[in-house]
N, C-alpha and C positions, 0 to 999 in steps of 0.2 A: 716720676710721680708728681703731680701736682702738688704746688704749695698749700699746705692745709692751717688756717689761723681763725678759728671760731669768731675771736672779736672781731675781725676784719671782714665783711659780709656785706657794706656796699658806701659806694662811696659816689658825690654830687662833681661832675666836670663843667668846666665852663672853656667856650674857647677865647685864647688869648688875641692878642692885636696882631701875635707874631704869627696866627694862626695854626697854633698847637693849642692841645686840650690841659688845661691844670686843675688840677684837683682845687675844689672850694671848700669841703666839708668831706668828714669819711666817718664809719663809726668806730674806729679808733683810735680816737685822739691823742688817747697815752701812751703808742708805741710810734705814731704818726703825726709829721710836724709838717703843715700842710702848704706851711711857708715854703714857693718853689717847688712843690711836688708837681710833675707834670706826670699824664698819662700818655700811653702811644695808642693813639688809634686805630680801629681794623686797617684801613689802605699804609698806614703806615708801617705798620708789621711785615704787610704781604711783601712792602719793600726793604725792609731789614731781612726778610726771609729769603729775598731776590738775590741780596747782595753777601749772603754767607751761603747762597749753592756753590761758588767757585771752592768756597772752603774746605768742601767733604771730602776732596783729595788730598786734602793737606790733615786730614786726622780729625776734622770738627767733631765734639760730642754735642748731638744733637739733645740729650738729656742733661746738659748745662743750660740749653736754652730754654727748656722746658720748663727749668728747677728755678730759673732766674726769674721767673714773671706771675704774677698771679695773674686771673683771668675775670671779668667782667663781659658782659652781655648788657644793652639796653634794655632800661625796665619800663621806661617814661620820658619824655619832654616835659620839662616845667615851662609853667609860663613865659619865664626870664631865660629860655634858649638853652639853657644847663640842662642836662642831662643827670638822669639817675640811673647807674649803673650796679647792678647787683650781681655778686660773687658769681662763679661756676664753676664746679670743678672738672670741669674738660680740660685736658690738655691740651693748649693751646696750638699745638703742630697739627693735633688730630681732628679738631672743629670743624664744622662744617658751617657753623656759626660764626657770622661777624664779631672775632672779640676785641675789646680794646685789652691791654697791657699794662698791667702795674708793676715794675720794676720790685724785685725784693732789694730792698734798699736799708732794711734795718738795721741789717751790719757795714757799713757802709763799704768798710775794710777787708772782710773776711765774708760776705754774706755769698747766698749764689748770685747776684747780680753783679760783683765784684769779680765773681768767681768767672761769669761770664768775658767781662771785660778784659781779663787777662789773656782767656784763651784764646778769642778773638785776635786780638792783638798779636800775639805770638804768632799766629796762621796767618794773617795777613803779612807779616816780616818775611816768614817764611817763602809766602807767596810769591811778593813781588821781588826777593834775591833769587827764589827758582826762575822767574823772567824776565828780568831785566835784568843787563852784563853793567852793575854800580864799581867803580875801580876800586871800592870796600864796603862789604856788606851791609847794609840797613842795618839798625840796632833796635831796640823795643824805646832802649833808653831816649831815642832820636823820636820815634813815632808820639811818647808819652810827652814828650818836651814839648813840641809841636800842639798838643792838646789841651797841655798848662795854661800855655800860650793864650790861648783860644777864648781858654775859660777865665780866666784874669780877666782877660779885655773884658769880657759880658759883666763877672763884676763890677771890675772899676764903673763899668758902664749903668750900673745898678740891675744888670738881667739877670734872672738864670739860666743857664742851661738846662733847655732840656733835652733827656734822655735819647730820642729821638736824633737827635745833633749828635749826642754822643756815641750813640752809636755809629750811626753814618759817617764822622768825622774819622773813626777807624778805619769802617769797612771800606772807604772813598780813597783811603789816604794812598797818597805818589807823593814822590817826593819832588822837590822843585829843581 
């Protein structure tokens, strides 16, 4: 089932220099801190959607991904190249519609975006110990370390990650 948040009904994107889309304004601002919120775009979805088909043998809940993202459609081009994107409640697997992706991100901890990231992760471990002979098995603990990593650097560096990355940075991940 799609995420359903009355307040949350449409929000303004701009794209970054990193060429990813981050939210500039949303209508709501008191559960939503706009600083760093990035959104994932339609082509970008279709390729986090590429990169967890390998997954569905290994157990993927497709209705984690579903539960993790709210859904946005194109409403407008503003003058200033941003974009205004308005709610939908389409299920983002089932669209036929170009949506972009907004992470549920309010719990940052325990939300289903969270919920997502874990499962993910755990399938991908899984994965790459069902194919490749490592002389001791991949850990989660080694994949998330690696992603700490990652995400430090972009701080220190004053960036943030986004979502997108973070994804990908999973779904991608071999070890060296």
């Amino acid at each position: 089932m799609p995420n359903t948040s009355t307040k949350l009904t449409w929000c303004k994107a701009r794209i970054g220099e990193d060429m990813n889309w981050w939210i500039k304004e949303i209508s709501d601002p008191i559960h939503w801190e706009i600083d760093g919120l990035g959104i994932i775009d339609p082509r970008q979805f279709q390729h986090i959607l590429d990169l967890l088909e390998p997954l569905n043998e290994y157990g993927l809940q497709t209705d984690l991904v579903a539960e993790a993202f709210y859904s946005f459609g194109i409403d407008e081009i503003q003058d200033d190249k941003s974009v205004l994107l308005k709610r939908v409640q389409d299920n983002i697997l089932d669209s036929e519609d170009p949506l972009f992706a907004l992470p549920d991100v309010l719990d940052e901890d325990k939300g289903p975006y969270a919920d997502l990231l874990d499962h993910i992760t755990k399938l991908r471990i899984k994965m790459l110990n069902d194919l490749i002979d490592f002389a001791q098995n991949l850990t989660v603990e080694e994949l998330e370390e690696e992603i700490r990593e990652s995400q430090n650097g972009d701080f220190l560096e004053g960036r943030a990650t986004h979502y997108f990355t973070e994804l990908t940075t999973i779904l991608e991940y071999v070890p060296e």
